[in-house]
N, C-alpha and C positions, 0 to 999 in steps of 0.2 A: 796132065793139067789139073786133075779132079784131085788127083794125091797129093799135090804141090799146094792147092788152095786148100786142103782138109791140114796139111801141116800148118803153112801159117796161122788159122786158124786158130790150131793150139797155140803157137807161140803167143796170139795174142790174148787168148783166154789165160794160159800160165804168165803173162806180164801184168794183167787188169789183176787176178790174186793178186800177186805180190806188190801191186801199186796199193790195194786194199788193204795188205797184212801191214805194211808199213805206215798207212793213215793209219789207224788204229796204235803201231806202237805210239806213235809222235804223239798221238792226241793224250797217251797216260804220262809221256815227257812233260807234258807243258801245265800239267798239276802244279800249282805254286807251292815253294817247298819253304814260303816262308808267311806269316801273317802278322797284323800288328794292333796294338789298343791302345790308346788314350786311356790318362788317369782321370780326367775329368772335362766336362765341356763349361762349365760355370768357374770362370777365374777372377781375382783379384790384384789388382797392382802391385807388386812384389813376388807374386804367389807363384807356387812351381810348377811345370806339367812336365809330366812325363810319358813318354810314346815306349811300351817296352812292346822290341822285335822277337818272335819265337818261330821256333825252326818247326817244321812241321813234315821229314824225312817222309816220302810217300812209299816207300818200301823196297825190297828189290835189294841189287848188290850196287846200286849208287849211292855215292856218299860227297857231301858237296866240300871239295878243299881250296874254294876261293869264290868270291863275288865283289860287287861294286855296291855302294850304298849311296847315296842320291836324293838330299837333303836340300828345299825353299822354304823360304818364311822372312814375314815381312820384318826386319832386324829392328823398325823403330819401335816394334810392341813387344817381341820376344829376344829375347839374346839364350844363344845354345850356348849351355854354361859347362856340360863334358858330356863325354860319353860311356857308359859304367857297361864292362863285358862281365860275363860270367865267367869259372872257369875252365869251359868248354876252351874258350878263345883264349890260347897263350898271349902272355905278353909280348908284344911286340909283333904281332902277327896280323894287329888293325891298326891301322892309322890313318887321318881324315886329315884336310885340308880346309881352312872356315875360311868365306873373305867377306863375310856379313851377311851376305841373302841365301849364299850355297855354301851347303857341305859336302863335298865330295869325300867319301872314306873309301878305301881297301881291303879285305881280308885274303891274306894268302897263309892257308897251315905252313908248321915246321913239321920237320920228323920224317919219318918214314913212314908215316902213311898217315890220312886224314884222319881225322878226332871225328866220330857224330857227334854230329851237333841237334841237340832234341831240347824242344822247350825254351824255355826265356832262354836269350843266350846274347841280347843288347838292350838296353835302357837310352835311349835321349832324353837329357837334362835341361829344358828350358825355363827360364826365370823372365818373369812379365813385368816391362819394362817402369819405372816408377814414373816416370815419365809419358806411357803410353798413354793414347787415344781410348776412349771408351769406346766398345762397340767389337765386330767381328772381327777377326783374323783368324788363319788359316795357316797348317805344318802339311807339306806335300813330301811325301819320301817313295824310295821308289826303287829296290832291289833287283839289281840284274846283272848280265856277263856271268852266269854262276858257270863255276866248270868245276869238274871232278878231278880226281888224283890224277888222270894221266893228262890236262890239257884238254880235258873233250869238253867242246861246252853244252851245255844243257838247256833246252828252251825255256827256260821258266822267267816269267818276272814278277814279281810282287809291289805291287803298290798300293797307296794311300792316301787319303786327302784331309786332313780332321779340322774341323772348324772348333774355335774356341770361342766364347763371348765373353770381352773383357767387361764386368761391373763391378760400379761402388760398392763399396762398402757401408755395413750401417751396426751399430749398437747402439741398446740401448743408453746404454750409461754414458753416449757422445751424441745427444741430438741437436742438431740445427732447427734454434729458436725461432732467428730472421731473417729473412732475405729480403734485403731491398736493394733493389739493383738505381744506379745514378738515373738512368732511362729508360724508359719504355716498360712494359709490361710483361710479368713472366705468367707463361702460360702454360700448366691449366700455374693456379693459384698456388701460392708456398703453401707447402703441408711438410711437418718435419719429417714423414715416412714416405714421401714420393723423392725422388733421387734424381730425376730427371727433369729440366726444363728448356723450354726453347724462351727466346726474346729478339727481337725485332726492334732496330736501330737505324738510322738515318743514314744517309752516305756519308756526312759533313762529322760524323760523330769517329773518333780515333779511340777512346780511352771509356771502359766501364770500371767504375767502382764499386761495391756492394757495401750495404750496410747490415755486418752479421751481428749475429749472438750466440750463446751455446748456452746447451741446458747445465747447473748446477756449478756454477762458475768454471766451466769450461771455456777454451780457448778454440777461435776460426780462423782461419784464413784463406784467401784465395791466390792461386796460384798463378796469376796473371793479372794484369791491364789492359795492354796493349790490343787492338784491335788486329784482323790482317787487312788485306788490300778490301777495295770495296766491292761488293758483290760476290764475298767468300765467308764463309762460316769459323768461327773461331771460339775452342772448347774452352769452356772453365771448370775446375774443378775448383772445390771449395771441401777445406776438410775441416769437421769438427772434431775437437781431443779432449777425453773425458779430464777434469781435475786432476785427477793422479797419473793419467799421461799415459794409461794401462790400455783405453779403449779409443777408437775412434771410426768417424762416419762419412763419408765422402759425398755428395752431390755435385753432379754437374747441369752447367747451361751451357748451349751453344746457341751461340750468338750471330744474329747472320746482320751481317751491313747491308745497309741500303746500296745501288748504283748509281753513279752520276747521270743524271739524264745529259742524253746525247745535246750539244751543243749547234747551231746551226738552222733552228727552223725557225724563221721570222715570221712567216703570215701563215694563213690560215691553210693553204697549200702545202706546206712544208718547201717553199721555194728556196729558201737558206739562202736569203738575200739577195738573188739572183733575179736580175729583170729579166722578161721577157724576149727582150731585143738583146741579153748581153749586157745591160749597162747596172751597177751596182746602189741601194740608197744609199749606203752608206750611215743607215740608223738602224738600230736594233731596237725589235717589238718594245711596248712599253711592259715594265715591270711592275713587282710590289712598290716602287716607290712613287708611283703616281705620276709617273712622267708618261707624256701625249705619245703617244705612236706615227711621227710623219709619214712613216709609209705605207698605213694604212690605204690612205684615200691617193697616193703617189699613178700622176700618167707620165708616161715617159714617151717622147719625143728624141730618138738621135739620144744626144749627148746631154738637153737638155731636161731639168728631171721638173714637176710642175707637181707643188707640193698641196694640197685640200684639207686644210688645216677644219676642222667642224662644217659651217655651213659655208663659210668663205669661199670668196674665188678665187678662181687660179691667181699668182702674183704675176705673170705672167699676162695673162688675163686683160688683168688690171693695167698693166704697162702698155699694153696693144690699144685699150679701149682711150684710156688720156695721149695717147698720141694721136690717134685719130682724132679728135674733141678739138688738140692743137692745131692741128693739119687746117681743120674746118674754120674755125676762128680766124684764123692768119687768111685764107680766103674769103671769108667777107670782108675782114678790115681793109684787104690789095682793091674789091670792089668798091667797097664806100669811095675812100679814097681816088678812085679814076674818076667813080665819078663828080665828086665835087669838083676836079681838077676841069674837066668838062665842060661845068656849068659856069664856072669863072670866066672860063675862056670866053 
């Protein structure tokens, strides 16, 4: 029994090694055998960026002869314009699939036997949209599935996240003179070297017009009207073009609408015209145009509503009180009456 537990023993001491010799190789497998850099984080409307991927072989006798490549980005600010290999990467040996937001690509070698791949060895080519939104966006790619010459796959993946910020442009020789917007107030104040403004407009308001100029008889314009729905923010850019058409400066405003106020509260409750008992006025608070509010001072009885027009009383009221007055009247007149009949007699 003692030899039989002193073997196990060993079997499980020689299985903990070899579970340890094995963590150790895996953990120098999954070394990323690729890395990536952005050209710039400061872009311009039209302007290029370029993400180039390089191969960074961690040593040893593997050699990477195929991967998946794995490409998002928001397609209204960048559009991926190609993809430039070195010539590490034969032709025809990558090819990618774009349907606006993702790109999925392939590398699989030809030949007989994988090529190293060391150093730059892809470029991504995107161009910023003329059209784009000022402000942030974002290239996520993301390398993985790598395997080596025989099918073996290799743990490794590589990825990335790079933020860009898209801004105007400015020269000197295109500056914006004026800004006077149709409404409201741009804040902080026009300055021809700030580039940025916000403005604040009405819900009822659809359409901003600007009143521009440009320095040295340069040419402005704005790239919009149109407001969006209300209670949403809506960009303008505004480009100044020097005289000779050589320079130019962009500034934007976003514009945010006002919200419709909610419809439906009549009194000071927020009752939304809703009696008490159920039963409806049928008048809406008074407004800007000076008209009295009935239901203000409104009691309500059943079905019948009993309206307090300032100090006045009820009409109601009043109809109960001259009916009784009648009632009273017509029994003294039935009395006199008997009794002079009475006295005749």
């Amino acid at each position: 029994m003692k030899k039989l537990t002193a073997v196990l023993g060993a079997v499980l001491l020689c299985m903990a090694a070899l579970t340890g010799y094995a963590g150790c190789v895996f953990a120098q497998e999954t070394k990323e055998y690729f890395s990536f850099a952005a050209s710039k984080e400061e872009v311009f409307l039209n302007d290029e960026v370029r993400i180039a991927i390089s191969a960074n072989p961690p040593g040893g006798n593997e050699t990477v002869a195929g991967f998946r490549l794995q490409v998002e980005y928001d397609s209204t600010k960048l559009t991926l314009k190609r993809v430039d290999t070195s010539p590490q990467i034969e032709n025809g040996t990558f090819r990618y699939h774009n349907n606006g937001d993702t790109m999925t690509g392939i590398y699989v070698c030809s030949g007989t036997a994988a090529p190293d791949l060391i150093g730059e060895c892809m470029i991504l080519v995107f161009r910023v949209n003329e059209d784009a939104v000022f402000g942030e966006t974002s290239v996520s790619a993301q390398i993985d599935q790598v395997v080596d010459w025989s099918a073996r796959q290799l743990p490794s993946v590589s990825s990335i996240t790079s933020v860009f910020r898209i801004t105007p442009e400015i020269a000197k020789e295109a500056l914006l003179t004026k800004l006077v917007p149709s409404e409201g107030t741009l804040e902080p104040a026009f300055d021809p070297y700030i580039q940025e403004y916000a403005l604040q407009v009405g819900a009822q308001t659809e359409q901003v017009l600007f009143e521009l100029e440009a320095a040295d008889g340069g040419t402005a314009r704005a790239n919009r009207k149109n407001l969006g729905k209300q209670g949403s923010v809506t960009q303008f850019v505004i480009t100044a073009t020097s005289s000779d058409k050589k320079n130019k400066s962009q500034y934007i405003v976003n514009v945010t609408r006002g919200e419709r106020e909610k419809a439906g509260t009549t009194d000071k409750e927020g009752s939304s015209g809703r009696s008490k008992s159920g039963g409806t006025s049928g008048k809406t608070a008074a407004g800007d145009d000076g008209n009295e509010d009935l239901t203000a001072g409104a009691v309500f009885y059943g079905e019948r509503n009993l309206y307090v027009v300032g100090s006045g009383m009820p009409v109601y009221a009043v109809y109960v009180i001259a009916g009784a007055l009648g009632l009273f009247a017509a029994g003294i007149l039935t009395a006199v009456i008997v009794l002079v009949r009475k006295r005749k007699k």
